[in-house]
C-alpha positions as CSV (number, residue, x, y, z in Angstrom):
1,X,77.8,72.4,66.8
2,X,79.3,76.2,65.7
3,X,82.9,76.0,65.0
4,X,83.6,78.5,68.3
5,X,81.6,76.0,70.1
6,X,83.6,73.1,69.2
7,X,87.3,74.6,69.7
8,X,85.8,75.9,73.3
9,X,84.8,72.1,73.8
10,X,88.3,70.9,72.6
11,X,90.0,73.2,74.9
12,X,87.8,72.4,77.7
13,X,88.5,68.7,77.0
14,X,92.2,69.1,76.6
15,X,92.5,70.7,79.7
16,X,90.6,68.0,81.6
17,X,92.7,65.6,80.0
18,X,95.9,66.6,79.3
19,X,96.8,69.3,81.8
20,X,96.2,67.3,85.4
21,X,94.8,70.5,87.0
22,X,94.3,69.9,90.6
23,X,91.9,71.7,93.0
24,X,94.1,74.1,94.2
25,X,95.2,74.9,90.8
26,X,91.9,74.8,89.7
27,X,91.0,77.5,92.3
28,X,93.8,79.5,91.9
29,X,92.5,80.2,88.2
30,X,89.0,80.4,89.0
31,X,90.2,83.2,91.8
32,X,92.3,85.1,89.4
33,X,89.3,85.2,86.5
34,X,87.1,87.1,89.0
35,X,89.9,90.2,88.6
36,X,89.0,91.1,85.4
37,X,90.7,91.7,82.4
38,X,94.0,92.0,84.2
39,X,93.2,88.1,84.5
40,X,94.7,87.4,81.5
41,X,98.3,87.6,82.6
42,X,98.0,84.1,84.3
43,X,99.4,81.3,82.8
44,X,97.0,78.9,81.1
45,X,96.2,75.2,82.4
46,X,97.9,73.7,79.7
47,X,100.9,75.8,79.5
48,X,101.4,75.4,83.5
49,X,101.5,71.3,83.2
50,X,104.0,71.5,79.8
51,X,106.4,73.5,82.4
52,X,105.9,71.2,85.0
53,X,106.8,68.4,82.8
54,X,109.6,70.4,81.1
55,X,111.0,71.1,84.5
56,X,111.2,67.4,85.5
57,X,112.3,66.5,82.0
58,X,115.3,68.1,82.5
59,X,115.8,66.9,86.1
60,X,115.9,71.0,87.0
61,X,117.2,71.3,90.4
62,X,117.4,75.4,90.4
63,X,114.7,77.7,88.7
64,X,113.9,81.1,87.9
65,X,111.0,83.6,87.2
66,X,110.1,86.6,85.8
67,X,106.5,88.3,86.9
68,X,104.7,85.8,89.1
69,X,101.6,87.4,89.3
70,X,99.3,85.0,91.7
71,X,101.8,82.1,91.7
72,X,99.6,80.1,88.8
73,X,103.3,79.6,86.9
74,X,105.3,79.5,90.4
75,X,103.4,76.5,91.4
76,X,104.0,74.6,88.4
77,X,107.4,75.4,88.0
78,X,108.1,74.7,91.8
79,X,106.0,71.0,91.3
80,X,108.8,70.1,88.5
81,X,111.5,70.6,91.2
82,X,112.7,68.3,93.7
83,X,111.9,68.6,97.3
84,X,115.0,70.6,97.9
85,X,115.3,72.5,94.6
86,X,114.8,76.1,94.6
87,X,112.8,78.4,92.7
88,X,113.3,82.6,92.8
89,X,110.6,84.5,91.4
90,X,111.1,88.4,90.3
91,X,107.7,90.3,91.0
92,X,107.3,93.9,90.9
93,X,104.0,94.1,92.8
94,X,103.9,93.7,96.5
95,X,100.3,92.9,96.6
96,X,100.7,90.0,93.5
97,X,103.8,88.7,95.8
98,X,101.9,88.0,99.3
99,X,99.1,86.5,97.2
100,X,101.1,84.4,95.2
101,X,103.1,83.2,98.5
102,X,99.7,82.6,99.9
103,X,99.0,80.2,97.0
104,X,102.1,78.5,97.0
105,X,101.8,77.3,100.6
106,X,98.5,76.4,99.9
107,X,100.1,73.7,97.0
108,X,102.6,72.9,99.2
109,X,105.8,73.8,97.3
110,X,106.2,77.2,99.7
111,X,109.9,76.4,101.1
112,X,111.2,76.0,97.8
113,X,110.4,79.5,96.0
114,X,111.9,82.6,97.2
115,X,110.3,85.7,96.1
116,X,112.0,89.2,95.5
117,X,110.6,92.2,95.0
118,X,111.5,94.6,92.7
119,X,112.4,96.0,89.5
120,X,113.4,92.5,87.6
121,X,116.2,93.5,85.6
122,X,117.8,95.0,88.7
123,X,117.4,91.4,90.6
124,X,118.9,89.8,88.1
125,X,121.8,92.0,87.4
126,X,122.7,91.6,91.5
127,X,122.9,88.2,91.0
128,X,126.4,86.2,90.2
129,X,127.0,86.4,86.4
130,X,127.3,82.1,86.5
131,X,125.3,79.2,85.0
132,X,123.1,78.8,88.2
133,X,120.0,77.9,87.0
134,X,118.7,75.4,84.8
135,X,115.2,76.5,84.0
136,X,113.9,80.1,83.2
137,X,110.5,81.5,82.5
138,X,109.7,84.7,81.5
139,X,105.9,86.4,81.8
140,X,106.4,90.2,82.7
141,X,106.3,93.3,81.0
142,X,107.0,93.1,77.3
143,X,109.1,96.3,77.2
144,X,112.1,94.1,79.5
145,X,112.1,90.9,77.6
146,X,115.4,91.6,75.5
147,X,117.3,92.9,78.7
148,X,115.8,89.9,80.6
149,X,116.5,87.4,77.9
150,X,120.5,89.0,78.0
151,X,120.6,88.4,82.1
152,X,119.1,85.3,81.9
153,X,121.0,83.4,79.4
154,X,124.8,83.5,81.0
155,X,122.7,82.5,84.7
156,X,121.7,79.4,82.5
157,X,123.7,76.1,82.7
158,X,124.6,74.8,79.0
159,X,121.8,72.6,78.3
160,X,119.0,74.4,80.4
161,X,115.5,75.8,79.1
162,X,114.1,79.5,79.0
163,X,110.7,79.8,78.1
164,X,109.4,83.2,76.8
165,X,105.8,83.5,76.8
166,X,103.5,85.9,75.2
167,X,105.5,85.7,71.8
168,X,102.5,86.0,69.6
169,X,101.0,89.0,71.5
170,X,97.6,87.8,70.4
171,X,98.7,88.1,66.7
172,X,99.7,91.8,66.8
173,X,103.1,90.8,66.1
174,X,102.2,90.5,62.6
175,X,100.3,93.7,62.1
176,X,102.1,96.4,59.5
177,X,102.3,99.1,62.2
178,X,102.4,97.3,65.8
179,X,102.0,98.6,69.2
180,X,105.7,98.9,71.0
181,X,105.0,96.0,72.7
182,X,104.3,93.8,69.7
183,X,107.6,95.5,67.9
184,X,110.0,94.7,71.0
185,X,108.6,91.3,70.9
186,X,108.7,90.6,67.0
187,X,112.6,92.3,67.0
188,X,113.5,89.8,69.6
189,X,111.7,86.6,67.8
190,X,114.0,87.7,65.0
191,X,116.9,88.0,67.1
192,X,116.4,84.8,68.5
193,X,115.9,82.9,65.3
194,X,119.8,84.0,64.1
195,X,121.3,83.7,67.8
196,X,123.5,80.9,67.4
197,X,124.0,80.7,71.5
198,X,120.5,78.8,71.5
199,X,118.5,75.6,69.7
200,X,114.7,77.3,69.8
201,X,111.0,76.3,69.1
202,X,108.1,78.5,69.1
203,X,104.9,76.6,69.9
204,X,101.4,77.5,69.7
205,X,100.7,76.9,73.3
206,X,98.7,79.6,74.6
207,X,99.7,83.0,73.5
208,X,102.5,81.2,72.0
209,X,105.6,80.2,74.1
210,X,109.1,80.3,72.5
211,X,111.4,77.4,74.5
212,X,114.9,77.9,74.3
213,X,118.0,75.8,74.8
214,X,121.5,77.1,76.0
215,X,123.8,75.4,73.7
């Protein structure tokens, strides 16, 4: 067995075991892989079940999201609620929106997510400057992630979770001359490391996933 073989049959196992993907889940992924390279902004199996459990750890009654894409991260985010929490997504794309509210009927958490359209940093600025929320997840355009991260943190209660994903930018982030989207990322993983406002871990799920905690 090659080496690539045997990391593809890991991940394949660790999914199967450790991420409890259901069929519609299941689907949902298999549906978004046919689009192509563009694909690769959904969330992966394993990441989706660590916010699901994340969510619940924390007994999260209120969420929030940044780029929802086809509701692969909504749907996991929304299954860590309760039946009457609340989850509002920030999408851009009109087209990405009605198929991500198509999905989340489909898994059943479609009363508890509210989707607005929109530039995110201008939905987020409307919004009361109070600690409403006690989970974030960010997954949009890289560009936005330090205004987002500013917005989001006072909307957090003390003691709830943002999760940044795409922190690794596939490794670029380490490169001598990055793109400027791997810069803006790498300037805000330093940031983050020195902000004393939050307790922080970056793991090596996926494309690597930063969770913070609002101290």
């Amino acid at each position: 067995m090659t080496d690539k073989g045997s990391r593809a049959e890991l991940y394949e196992y660790l999914v199967d075991r450790g991420a409890r993907q259901d069929s519609v889940l299941a689907e949902l992924e298999r549906e978004t892989a046919a689009m192509g390279g563009i694909a690769a902004m959904q969330v992966a199996p394993d990441q989706g079940a660590c916010m699901t459990l994340l969510a619940r750890a924390i007994e999260a009654r209120r969420a929030l999201e940044v780029g929802t894409f086809t509701g692969y991260s909504a749907i996991c985010i929304a299954r860590g609620l309760p039946e009457d929490g609340a989850l509002v997504c920030c999408e851009l794309d009109a087209g990405y929106a009605e198929t991500a509210r198509g999905w989340l009927e489909r898994a059943g958490v479609g009363e508890r997510v509210e989707i607005r359209l929109g530039p995110a940093i201008d939905t987020l600025r409307a919004m009361p400057r109070e600690e409403a929320y006690d989970l974030a997840f960010v997954d949009a355009d890289k560009a936005g992630y330090p205004g987002y991260y500013e917005e989001i943190l006072p909307r957090l209660r003390a003691g709830g979770l943002l999760l940044l994903d795409n922190v690794l930018m596939g490794g670029r982030v380490l490169e001598a001359e990055p793109d400027e989207d791997a810069r803006i990322i790498d300037e805000l993983n330093t940031r983050i490391e020195a902000d004393e406002r939050v307790d922080a871990a970056m793991v090596g799920i996926a494309d690597g996933i930063t969770i913070l905690r609002k101290r």
